[in-house]
C-alpha positions in Angstrom: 116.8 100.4 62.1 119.4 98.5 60.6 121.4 95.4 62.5 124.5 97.8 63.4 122.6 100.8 64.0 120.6 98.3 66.3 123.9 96.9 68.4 124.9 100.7 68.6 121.6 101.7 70.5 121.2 98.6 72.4 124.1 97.0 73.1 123.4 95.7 76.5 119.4 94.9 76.1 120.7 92.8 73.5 123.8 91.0 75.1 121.0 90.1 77.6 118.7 88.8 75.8 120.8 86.9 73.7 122.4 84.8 76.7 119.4 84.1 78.0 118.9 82.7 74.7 121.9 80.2 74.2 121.5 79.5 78.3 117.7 78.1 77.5 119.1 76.3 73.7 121.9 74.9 75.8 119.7 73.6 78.3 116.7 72.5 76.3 114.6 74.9 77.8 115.6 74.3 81.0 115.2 70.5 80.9 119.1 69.8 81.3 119.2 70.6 85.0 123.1 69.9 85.2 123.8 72.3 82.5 122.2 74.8 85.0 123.9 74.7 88.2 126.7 77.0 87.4 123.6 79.4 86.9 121.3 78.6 89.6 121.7 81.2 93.0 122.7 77.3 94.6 122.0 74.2 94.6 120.9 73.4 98.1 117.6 73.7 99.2 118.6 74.6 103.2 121.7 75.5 103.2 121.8 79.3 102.9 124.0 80.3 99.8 127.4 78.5 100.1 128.6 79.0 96.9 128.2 82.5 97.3 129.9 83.0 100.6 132.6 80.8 98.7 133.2 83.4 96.3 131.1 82.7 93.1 129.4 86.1 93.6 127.8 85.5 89.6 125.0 83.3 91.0 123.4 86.6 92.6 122.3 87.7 89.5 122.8 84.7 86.6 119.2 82.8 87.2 118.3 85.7 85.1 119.0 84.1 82.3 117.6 80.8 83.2 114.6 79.9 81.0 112.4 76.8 81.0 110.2 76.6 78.5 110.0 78.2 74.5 106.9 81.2 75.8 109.2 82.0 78.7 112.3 82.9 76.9 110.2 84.8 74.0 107.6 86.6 76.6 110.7 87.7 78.6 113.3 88.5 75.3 110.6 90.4 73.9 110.0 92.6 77.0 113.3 92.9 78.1 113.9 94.5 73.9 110.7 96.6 74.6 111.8 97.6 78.0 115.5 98.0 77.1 115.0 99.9 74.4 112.9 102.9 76.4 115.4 103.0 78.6 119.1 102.5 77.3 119.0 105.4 74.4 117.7 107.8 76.7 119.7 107.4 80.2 122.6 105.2 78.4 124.0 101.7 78.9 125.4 102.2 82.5 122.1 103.4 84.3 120.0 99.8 82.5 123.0 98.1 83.6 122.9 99.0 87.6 118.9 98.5 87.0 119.3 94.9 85.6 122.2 94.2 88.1 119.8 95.4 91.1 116.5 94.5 90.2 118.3 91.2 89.2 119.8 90.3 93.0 117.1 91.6 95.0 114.5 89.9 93.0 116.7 86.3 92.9 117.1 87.2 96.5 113.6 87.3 97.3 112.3 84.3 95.5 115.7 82.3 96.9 114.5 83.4 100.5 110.6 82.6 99.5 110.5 79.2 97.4 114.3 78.1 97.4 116.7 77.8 94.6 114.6 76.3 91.7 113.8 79.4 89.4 114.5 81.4 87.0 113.5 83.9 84.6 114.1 87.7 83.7 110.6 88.5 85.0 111.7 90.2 87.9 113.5 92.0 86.1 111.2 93.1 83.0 108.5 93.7 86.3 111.4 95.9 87.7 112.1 98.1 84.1 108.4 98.7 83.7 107.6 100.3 87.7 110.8 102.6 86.7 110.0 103.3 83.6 106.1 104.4 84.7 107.9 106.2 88.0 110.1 107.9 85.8 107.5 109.2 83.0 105.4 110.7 85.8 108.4 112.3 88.1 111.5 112.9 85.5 110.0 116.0 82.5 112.8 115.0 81.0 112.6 111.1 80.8 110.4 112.1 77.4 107.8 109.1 77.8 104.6 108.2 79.6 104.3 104.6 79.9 100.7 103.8 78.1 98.0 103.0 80.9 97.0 99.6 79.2 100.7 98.2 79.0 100.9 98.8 83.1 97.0 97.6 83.6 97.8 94.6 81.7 100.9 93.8 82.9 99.3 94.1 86.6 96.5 91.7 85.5 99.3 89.3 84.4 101.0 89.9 88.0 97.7 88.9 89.5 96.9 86.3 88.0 100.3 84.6 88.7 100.0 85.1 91.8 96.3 83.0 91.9 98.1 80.0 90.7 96.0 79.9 87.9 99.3 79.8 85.7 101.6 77.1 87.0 104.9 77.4 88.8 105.5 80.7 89.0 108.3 83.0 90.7 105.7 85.2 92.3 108.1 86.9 94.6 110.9 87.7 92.1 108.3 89.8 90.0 107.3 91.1 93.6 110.5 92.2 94.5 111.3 93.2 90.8 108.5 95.6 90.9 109.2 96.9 94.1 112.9 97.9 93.8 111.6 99.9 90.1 109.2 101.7 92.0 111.8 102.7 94.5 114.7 103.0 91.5 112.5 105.1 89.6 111.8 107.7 92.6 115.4 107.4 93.5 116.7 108.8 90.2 114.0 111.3 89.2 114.7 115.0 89.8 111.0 115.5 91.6 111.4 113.4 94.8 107.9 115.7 95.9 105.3 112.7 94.7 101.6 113.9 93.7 99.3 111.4 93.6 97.1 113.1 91.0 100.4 112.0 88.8 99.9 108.7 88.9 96.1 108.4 88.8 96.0 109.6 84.9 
């Protein structure tokens, strides 16, 4: 697929993952913390989400494209382009973008109300696309994909494991909520609501 031909298919997988990557070049990686703050969800650590209530709404969803760290932006870049590009040619630009913009706030949200303000990361997000996309193989005919069982099993081992704290500093409850809200996502736009559990067992 050629670069244009590319833009054409993706355009909005791609505007993603390209400012997540001049946030994390412009920030080193996340190491220039003041370059950050007008993309953190806040700055304080107990003191609810002020700059929200004060009208800069962007926070809810631009810790997305926070990054610290080379493997974090190119593990996330390259799932958000294998994710994105499932979804955006077959349900269109609009649909990814109410996904990204949901999964996005709930799962910034989440970690915000679980471990305070210091994260970021478009895991939730990427944890979000792949529940919807598996919901939607196995409850829309017309979705035209099954998710491969050993992308979700490892992707779940992966989830696990951050969660042991075997990896680090990890925002365990953005990829919590993430996944979550695809599950739900994925049910809420499939044409079967009626869910069979043999469905999801194969």
């Amino acid at each position: 697929m050629d670069p244009l031909q590319l833009l054409r298919s993706l355009p909005l997988t791609l505007v993603l993952i390209v400012i997540s990557v001049i946030v994390a070049m412009a920030s080193s990686f996340g190491e220039n913390v003041e370059m950050l703050y007008p993309f953190f969800i806040s700055k304080y650590l107990e003191a609810g989400l002020p700059e929200i209530m004060e009208g800069e709404v962007w926070r809810l969803i631009t810790p997305i494209f926070i990054h610290f760290g080379p493997i974090h932006i190119i593990f996330n870049s390259l799932w958000m382009y294998n994710l994105g590009s499932v979804i955006e040619p077959r349900q269109g630009s609009p649909r990814l973008g109410l996904l990204v913009g949901v999964m996005g706030i709930l799962s910034n949200l989440g970690q915000f109300l679980w471990d305070g303000p210091g994260f970021g990361g478009l895991s939730g997000v990427v944890y979000g696309l792949l529940a919807y996309i598996w919901v939607q193989g196995k409850l829309n005919p017309r979705f035209g994909l099954i998710l491969h069982p050993q992308i979700v099993y490892m992707m779940m081992i992966w989830f696990v494991l951050c969660w042991s704290g075997l990896i680090g500093n990890i925002a365990n409850m953005a990829h919590t909520i993430g996944l979550l809200s695809g599950l739900l996502l994925g049910w809420i736009f499939s044409p079967n609501k009626k869910i069979n559990l043999s469905d999801f067992t194969h």
